[in-house]
C-alpha positions as CSV (number, residue, x, y, z in Angstrom):
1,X,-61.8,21.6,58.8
2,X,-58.8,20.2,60.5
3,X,-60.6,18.1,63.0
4,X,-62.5,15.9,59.6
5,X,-59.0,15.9,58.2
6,X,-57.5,14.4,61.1
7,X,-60.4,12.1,61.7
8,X,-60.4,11.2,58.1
9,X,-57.0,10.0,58.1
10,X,-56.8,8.2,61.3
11,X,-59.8,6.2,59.6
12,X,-57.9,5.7,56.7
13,X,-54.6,4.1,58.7
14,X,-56.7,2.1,61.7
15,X,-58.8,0.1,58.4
16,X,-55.1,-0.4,56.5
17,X,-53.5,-1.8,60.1
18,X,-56.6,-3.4,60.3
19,X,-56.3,-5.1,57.1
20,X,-52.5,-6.0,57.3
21,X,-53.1,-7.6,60.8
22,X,-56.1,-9.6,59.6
23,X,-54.3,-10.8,56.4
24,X,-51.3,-12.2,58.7
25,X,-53.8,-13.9,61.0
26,X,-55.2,-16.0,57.7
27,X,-52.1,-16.5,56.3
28,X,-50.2,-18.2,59.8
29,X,-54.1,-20.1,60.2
30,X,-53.8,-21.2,56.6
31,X,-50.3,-22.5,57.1
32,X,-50.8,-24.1,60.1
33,X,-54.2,-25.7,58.3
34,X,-51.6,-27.3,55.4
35,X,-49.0,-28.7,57.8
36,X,-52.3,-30.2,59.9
37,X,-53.4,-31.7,56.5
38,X,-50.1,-32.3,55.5
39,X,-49.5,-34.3,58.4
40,X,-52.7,-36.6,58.7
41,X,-52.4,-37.4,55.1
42,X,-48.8,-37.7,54.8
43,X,-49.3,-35.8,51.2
44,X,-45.9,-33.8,50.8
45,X,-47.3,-30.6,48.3
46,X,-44.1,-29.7,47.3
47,X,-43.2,-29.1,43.6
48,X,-41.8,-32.5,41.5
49,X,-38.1,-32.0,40.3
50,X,-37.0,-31.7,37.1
51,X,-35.6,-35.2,36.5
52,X,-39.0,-36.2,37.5
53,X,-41.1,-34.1,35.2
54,X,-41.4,-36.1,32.0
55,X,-43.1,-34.8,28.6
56,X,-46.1,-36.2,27.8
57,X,-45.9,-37.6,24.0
58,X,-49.5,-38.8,22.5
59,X,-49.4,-42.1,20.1
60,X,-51.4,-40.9,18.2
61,X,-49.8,-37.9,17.0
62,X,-48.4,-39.0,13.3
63,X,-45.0,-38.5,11.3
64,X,-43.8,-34.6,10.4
65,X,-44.5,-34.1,7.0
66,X,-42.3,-31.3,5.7
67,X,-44.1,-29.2,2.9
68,X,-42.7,-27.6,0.1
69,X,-44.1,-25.1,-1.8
70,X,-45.7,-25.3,-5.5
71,X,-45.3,-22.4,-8.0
């Protein structure tokens, strides 16, 4: 019994290594992918400011018309 135990969880932590190290490969390939894209674009990805966020208003939205009720 102690044997498949042991096996069982030496499995269990070579696939979870296994997984971290794989998951930090794609993530530096994936960055390193953006700052090549980046960089023969010239696209900068980074999020707009607030000053230059502005609301978008549609003309063709009419007056507020304030209802009151009838009894």
């Amino acid at each position: 019994m102690l044997p498949f135990l042991r096996i069982t969880l030496f499995s269990i932590l070579i696939f979870y290594a296994f997984n971290m190290i794989i998951k930090l490969i794609f993530r530096r390939k994936m960055r390193k992918l953006n700052e090549k894209i980046e960089e023969t674009l010239g696209v900068d990805n980074s999020a707009p400011k607030e000053d230059q966020i502005k609301p978008r208003i549609d003309p063709n939205i009419g007056e507020y018309t304030d209802f009151e009720e009838v009894e």
